[in-house]
Backbone as a printed PyTorch tensor [residue, N CA C, xyz], in Angstrom:
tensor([[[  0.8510,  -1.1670,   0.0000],
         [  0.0000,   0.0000,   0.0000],
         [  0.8950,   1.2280,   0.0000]],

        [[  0.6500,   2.6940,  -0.8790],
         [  1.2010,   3.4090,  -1.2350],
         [  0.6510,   4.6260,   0.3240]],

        [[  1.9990,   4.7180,   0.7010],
         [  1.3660,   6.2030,   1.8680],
         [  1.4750,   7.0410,   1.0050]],

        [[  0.3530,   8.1260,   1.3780],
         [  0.6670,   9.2810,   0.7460],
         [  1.9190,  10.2520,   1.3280]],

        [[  2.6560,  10.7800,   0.1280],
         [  3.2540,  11.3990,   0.3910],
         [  2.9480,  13.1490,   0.6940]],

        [[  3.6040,  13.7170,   1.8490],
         [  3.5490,  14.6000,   3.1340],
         [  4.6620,  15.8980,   2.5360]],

        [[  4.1190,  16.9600,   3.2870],
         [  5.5230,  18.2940,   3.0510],
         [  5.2840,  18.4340,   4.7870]],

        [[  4.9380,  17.3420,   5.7410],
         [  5.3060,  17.2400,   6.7360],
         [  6.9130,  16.7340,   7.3390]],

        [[  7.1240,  17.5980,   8.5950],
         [  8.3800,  17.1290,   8.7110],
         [  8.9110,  15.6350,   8.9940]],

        [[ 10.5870,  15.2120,   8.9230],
         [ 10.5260,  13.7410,   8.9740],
         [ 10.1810,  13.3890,  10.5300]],

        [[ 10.0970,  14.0240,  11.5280],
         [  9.7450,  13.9240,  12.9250],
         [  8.3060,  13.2450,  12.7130]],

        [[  7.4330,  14.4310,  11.9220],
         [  5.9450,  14.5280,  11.7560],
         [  5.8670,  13.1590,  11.3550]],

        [[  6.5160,  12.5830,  10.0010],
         [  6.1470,  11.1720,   9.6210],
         [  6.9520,  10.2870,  10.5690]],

        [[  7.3760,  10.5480,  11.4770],
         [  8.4530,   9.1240,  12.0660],
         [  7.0560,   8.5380,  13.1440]],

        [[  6.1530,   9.7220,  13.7730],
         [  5.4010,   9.4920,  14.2530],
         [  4.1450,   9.2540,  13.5280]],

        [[  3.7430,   9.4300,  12.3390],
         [  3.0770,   8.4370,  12.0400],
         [  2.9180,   7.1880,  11.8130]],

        [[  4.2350,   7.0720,  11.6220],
         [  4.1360,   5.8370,  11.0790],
         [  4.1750,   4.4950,  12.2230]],

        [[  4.6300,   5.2440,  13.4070],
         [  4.5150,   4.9280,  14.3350],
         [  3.2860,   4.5470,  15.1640]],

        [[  2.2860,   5.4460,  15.1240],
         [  1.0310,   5.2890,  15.2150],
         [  0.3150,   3.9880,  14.2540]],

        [[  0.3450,   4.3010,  13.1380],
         [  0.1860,   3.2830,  12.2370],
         [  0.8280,   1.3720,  12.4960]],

        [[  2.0420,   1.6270,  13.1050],
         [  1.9810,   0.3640,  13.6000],
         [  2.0020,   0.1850,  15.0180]],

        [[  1.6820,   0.7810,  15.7370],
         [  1.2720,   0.5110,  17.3450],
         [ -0.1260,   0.0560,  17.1970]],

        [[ -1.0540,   0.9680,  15.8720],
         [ -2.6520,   0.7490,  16.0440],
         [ -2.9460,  -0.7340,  15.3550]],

        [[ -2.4830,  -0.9120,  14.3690],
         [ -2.1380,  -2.2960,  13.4830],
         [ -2.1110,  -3.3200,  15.1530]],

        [[ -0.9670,  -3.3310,  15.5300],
         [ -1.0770,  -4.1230,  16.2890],
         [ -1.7450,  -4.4910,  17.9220]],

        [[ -2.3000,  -3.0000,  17.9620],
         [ -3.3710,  -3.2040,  18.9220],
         [ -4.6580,  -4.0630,  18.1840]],

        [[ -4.7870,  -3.9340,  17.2450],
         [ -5.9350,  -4.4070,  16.7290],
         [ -5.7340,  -5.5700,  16.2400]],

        [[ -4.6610,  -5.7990,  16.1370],
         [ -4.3200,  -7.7790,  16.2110],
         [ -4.1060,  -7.8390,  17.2650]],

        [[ -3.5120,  -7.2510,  18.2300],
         [ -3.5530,  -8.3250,  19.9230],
         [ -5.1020,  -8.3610,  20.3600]],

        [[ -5.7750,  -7.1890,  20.4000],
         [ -7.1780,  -7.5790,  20.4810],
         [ -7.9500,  -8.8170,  20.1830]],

        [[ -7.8550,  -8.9070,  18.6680],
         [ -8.2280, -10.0810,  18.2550],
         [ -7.5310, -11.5480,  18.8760]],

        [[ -6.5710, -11.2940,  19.1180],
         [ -5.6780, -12.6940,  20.0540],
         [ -5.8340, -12.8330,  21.0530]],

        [[ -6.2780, -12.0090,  22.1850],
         [ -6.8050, -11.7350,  23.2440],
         [ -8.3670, -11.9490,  23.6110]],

        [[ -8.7740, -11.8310,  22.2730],
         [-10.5500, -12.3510,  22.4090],
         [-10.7460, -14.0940,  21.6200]],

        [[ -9.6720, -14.2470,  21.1150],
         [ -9.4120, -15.5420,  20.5400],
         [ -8.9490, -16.2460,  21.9500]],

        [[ -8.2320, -16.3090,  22.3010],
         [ -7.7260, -17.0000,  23.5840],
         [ -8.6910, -16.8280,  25.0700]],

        [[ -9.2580, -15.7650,  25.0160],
         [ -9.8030, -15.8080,  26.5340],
         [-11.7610, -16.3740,  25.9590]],

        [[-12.2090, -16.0430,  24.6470],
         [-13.0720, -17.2260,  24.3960],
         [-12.6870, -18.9900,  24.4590]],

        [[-11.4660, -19.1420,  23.8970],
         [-10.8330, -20.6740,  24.2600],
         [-11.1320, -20.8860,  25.7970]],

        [[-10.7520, -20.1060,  26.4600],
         [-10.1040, -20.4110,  27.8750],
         [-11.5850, -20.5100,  28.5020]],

        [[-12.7640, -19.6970,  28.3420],
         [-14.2620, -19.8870,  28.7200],
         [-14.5840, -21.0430,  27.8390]],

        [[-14.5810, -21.6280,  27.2520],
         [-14.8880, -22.1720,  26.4240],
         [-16.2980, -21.7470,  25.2880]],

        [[-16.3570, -21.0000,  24.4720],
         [-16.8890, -20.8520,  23.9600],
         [-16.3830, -19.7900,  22.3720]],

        [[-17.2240, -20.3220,  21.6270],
         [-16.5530, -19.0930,  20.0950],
         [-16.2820, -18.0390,  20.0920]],

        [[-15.1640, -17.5080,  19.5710],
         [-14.5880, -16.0600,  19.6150],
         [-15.9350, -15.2510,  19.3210]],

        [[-16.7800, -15.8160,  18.2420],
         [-18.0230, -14.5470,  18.4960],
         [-18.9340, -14.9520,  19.3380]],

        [[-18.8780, -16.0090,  20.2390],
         [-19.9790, -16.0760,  21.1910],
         [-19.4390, -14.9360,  22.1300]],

        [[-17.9180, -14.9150,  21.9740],
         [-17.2070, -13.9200,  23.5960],
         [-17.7970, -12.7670,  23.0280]],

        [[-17.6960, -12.0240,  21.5580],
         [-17.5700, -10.7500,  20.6590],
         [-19.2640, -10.2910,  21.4310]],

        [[-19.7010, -11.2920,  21.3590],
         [-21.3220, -11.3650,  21.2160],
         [-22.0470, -10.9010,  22.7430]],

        [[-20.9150, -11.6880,  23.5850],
         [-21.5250, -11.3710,  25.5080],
         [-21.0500, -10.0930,  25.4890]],

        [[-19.7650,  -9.5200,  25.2250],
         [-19.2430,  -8.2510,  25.1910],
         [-19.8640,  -7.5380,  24.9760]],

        [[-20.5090,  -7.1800,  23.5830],
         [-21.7860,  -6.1740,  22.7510],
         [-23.0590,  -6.3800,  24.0650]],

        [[-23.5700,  -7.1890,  23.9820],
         [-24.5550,  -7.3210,  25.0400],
         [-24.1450,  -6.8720,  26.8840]],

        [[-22.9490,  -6.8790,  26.8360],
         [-22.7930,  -6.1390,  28.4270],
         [-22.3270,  -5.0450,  28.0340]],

        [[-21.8090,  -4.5180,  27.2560],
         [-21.8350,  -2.7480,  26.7960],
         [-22.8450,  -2.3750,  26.5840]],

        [[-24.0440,  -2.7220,  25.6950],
         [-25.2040,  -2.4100,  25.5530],
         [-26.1330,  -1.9120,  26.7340]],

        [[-25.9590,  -3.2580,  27.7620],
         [-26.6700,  -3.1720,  29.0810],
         [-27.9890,  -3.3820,  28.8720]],

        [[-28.3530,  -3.4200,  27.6950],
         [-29.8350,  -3.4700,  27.9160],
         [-30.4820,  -5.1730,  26.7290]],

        [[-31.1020,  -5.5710,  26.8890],
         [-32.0860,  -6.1480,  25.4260],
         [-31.8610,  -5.8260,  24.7100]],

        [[-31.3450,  -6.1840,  23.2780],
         [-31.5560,  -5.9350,  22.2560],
         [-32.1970,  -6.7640,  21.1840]],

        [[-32.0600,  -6.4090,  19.9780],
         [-32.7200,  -7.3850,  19.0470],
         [-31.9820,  -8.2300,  17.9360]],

        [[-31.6920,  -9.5760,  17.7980],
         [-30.9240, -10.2620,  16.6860],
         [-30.1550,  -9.3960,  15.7550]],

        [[-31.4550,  -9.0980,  15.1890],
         [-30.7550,  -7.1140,  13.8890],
         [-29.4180,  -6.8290,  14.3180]],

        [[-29.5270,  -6.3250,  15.6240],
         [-28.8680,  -5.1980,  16.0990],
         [-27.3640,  -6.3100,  16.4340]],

        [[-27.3670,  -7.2570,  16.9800],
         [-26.2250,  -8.4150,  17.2630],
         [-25.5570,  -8.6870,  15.8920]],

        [[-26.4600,  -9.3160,  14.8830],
         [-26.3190,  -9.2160,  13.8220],
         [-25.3940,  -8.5970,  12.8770]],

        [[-26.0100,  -7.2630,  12.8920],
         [-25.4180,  -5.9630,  12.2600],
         [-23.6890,  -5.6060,  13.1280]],

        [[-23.9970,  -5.6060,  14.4320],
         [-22.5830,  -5.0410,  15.4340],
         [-21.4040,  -6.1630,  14.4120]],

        [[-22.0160,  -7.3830,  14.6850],
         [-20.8280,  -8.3120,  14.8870],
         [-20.4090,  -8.8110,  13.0340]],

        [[-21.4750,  -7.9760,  12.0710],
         [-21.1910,  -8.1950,  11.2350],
         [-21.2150,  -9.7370,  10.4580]],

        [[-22.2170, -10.5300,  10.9070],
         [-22.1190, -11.9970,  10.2110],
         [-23.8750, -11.8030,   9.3570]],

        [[-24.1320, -13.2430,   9.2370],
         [-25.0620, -13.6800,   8.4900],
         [-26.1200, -14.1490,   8.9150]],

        [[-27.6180, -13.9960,   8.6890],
         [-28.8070, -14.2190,   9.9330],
         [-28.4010, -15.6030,   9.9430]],

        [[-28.0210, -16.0630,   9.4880],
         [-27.8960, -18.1900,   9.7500],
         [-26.9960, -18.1330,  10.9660]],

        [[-25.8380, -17.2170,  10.7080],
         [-24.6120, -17.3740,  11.5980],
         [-25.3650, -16.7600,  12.9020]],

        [[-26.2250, -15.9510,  12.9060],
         [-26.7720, -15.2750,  14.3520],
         [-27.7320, -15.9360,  14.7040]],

        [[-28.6420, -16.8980,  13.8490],
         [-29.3280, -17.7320,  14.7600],
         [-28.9130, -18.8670,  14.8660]],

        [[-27.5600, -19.5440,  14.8390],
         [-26.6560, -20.4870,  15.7400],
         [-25.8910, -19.5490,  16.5840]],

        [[-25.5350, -18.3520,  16.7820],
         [-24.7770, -17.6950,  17.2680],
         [-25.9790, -18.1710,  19.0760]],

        [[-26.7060, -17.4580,  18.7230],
         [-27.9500, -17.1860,  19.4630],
         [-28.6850, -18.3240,  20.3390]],

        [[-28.5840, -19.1880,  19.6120],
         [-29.0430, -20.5060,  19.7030],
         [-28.1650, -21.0790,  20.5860]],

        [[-26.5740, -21.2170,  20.3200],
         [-25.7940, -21.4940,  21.2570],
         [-25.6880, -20.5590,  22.2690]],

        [[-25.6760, -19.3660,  22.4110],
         [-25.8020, -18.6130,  23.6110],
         [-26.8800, -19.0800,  24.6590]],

        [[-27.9940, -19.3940,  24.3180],
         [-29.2460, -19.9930,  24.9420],
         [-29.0520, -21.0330,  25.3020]],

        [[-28.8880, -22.1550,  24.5350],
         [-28.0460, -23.4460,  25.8000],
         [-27.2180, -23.7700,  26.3410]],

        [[-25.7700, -22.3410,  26.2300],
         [-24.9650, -22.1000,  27.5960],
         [-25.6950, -21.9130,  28.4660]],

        [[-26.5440, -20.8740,  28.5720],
         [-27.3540, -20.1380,  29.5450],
         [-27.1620, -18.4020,  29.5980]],

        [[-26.0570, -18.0490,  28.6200],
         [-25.5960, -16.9130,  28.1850],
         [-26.7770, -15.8750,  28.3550]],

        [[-27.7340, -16.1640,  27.6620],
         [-28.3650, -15.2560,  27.1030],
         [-29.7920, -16.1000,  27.3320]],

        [[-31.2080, -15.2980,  27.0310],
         [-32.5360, -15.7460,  27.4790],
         [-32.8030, -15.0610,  26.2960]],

        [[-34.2150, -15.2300,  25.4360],
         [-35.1410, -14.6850,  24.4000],
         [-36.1690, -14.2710,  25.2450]],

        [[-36.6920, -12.8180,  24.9440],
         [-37.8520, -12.1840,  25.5160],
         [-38.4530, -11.8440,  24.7130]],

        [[-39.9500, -11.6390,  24.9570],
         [-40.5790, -11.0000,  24.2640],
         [-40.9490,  -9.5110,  23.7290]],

        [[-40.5070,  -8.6370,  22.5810],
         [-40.4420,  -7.2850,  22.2560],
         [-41.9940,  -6.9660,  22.5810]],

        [[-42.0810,  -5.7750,  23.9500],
         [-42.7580,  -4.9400,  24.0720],
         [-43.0780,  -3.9510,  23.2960]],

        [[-42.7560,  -3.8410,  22.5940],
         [-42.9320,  -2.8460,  21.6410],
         [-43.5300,  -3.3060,  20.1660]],

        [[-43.2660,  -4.7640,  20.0480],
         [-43.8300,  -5.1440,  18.9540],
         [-43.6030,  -7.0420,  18.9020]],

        [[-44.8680,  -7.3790,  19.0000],
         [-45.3850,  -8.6430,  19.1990],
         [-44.3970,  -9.7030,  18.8150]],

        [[-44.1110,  -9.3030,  17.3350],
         [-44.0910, -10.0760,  16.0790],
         [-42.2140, -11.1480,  16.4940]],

        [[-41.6830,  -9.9250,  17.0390],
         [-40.2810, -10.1380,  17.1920],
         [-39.4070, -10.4910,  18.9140]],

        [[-38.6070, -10.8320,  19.2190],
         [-38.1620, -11.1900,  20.3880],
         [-37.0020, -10.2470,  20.7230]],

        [[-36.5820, -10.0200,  21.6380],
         [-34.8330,  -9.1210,  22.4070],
         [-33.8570, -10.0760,  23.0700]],

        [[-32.9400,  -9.9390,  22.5800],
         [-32.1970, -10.5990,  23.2100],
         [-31.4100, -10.3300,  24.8370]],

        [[-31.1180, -10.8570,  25.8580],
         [-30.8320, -10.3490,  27.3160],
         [-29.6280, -11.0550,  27.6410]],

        [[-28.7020, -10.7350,  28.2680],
         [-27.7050, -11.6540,  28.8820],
         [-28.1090, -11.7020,  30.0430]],

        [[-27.9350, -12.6420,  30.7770],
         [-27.8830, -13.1840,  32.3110],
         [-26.4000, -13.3350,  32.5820]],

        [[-26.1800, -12.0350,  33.5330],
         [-24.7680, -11.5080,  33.7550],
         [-24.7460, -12.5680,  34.8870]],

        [[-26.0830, -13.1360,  35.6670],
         [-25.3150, -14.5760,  36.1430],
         [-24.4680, -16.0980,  35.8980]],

        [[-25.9280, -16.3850,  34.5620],
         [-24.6590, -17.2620,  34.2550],
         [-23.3640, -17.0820,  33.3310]],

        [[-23.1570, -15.3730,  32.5640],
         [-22.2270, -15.1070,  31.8730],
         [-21.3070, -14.5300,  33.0380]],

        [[-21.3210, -14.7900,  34.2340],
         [-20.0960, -14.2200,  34.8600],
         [-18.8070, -14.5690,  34.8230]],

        [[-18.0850, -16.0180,  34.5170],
         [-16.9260, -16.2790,  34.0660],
         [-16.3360, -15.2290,  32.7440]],

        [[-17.1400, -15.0230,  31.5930],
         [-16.7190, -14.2820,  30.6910],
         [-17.0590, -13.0200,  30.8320]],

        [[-17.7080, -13.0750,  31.8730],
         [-17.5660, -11.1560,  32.4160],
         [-16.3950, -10.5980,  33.1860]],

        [[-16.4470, -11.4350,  33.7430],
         [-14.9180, -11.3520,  34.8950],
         [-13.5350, -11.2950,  33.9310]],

        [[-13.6930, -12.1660,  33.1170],
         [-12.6470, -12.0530,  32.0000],
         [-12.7560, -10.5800,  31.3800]],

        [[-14.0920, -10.2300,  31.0430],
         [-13.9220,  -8.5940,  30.0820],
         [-13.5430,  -7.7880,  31.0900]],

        [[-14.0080,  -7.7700,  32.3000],
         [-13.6800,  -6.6270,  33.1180],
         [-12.4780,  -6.7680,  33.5060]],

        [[-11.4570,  -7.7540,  33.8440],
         [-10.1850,  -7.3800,  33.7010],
         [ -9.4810,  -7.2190,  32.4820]],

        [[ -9.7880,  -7.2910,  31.4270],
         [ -9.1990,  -6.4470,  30.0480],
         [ -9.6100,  -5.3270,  30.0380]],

        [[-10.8590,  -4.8110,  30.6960],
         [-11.0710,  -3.5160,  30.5910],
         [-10.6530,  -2.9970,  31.5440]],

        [[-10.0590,  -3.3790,  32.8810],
         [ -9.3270,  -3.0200,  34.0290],
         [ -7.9190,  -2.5950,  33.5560]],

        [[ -7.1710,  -3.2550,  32.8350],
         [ -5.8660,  -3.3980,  31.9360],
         [ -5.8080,  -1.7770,  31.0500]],

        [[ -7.0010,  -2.2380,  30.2880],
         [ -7.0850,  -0.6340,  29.5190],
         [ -6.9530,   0.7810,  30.1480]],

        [[ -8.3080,   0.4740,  31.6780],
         [ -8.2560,   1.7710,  31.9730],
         [ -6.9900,   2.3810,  32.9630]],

        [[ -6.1430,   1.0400,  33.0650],
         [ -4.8190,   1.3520,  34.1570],
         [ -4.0540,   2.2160,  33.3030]],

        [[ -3.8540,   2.1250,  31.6960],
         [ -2.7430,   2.4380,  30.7980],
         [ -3.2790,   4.2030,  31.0500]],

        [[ -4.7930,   4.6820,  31.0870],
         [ -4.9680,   5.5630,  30.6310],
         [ -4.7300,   6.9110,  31.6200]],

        [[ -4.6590,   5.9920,  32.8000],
         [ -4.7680,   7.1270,  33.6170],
         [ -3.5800,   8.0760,  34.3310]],

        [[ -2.6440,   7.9780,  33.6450],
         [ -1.6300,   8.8240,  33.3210],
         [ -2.0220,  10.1230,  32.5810]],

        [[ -2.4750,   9.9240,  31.4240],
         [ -2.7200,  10.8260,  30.3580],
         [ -3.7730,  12.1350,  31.0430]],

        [[ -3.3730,  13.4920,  30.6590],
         [ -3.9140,  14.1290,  30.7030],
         [ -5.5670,  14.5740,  29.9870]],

        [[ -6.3390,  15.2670,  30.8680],
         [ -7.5540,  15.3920,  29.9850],
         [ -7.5730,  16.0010,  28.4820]],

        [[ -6.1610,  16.6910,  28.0800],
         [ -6.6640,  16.9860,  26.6670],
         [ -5.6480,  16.0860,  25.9910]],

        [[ -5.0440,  14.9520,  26.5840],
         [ -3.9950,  14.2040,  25.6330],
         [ -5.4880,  12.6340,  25.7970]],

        [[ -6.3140,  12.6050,  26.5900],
         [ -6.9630,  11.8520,  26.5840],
         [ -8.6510,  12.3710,  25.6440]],

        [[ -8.4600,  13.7770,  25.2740],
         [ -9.5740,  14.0840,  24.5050],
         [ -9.0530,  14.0670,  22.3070]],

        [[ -7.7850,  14.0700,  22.5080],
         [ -7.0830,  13.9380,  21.3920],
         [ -7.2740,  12.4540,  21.0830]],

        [[ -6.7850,  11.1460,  22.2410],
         [ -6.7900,   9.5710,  21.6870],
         [ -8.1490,   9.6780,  21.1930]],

        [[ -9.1520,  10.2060,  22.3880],
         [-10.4820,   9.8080,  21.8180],
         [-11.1250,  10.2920,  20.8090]],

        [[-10.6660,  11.5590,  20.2050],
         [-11.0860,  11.9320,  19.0500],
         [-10.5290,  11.2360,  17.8720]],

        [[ -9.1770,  10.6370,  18.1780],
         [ -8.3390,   9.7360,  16.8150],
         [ -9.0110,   8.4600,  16.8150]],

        [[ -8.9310,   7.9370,  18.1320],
         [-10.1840,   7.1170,  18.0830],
         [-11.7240,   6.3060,  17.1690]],

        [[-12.3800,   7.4660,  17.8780],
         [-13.3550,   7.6340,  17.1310],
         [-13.6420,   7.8060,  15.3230]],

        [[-12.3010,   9.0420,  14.7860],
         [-12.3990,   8.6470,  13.4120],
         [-11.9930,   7.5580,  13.0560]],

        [[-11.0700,   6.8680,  13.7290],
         [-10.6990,   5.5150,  13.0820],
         [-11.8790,   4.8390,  13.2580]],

        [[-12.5210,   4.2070,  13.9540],
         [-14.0300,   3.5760,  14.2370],
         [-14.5750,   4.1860,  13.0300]],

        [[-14.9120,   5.5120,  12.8960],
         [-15.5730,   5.8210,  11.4410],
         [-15.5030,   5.2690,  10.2140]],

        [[-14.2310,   5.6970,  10.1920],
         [-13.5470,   4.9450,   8.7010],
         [-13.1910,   3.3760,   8.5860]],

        [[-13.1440,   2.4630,   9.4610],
         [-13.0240,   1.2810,   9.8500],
         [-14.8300,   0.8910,   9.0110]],

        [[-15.6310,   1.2020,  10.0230],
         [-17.0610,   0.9670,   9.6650],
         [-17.5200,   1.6800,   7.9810]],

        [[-16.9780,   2.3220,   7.2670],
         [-17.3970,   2.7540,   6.4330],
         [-16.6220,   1.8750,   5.6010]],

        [[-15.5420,   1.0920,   5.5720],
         [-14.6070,   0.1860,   4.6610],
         [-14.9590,  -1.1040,   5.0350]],

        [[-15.8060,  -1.7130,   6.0320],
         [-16.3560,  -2.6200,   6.0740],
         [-17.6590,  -3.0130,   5.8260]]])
């Protein structure tokens, strides 16, 4: 892949490029890190992808919405789903709002082994951050966030 070329200084690019592979490989240890600590619960890297979305969420949601986050195929989300339900992961409710369709819920009781697991990766994260100042921590989160943008718009 061709970088574009810059009339930034070579400092300016030493640190990009730097960025560019620190973020590369945050985003493969991630993935190795949700590969291995689903092994270690025993269950599929997107069953873990899947309890995660649903305890950030905090609330019910609907197949669609699991679906759509995790990016697979309605076949793949109703075995996804299906196996979540005879772990005990997750329960099917009925949508208040409309008859026709069901929400999906985690039972943070019996998902507590793989909760305990997210909350110390997210314990890990928030140790790194709290060094950083509030506007060196309003800068990650704004670089952040466009990357999430442009990530989701190329996928």
């Amino acid at each position: 892949m061709n970088e574009p070329r810059s009339s930034r200084s070579p400092e300016h690019e030493l640190l990009l490029k730097r960025i560019r592979r620190a973020l590369t490989e945050v985003v493969d240890a991630v993935a190795v890190i949700r590969g291995s600590t689903a092994r270690s619960q025993n269950v599929h890297p997107t069953d873990f992808a899947c309890i995660d979305y649903l305890q950030r969420v905090g609330q019910p949601v609907s197949p669609k919405q699991i679906i759509a986050h995790l990016n697979i195929s309605s076949g793949s989300g109703t075995a996804l789903l299906d196996r979540l339900e005879a772990a005990g992961y997750t329960r099917r409710l009925p949508n208040p709002d409309d008859r026709r369709s069901i929400l999906i819920e985690l039972d943070t009781e019996k998902a507590a082994e793989p909760l305990a697991r997210l909350r110390e990766i997210e314990q890990s994260y928030w140790a790194v951050t709290g060094s950083f100042s509030t506007g060196e921590l309003q800068s990650i989160a704004r670089f952040m966030e466009e990357m999430e943008n442009i990530a989701r718009k190329l996928s």
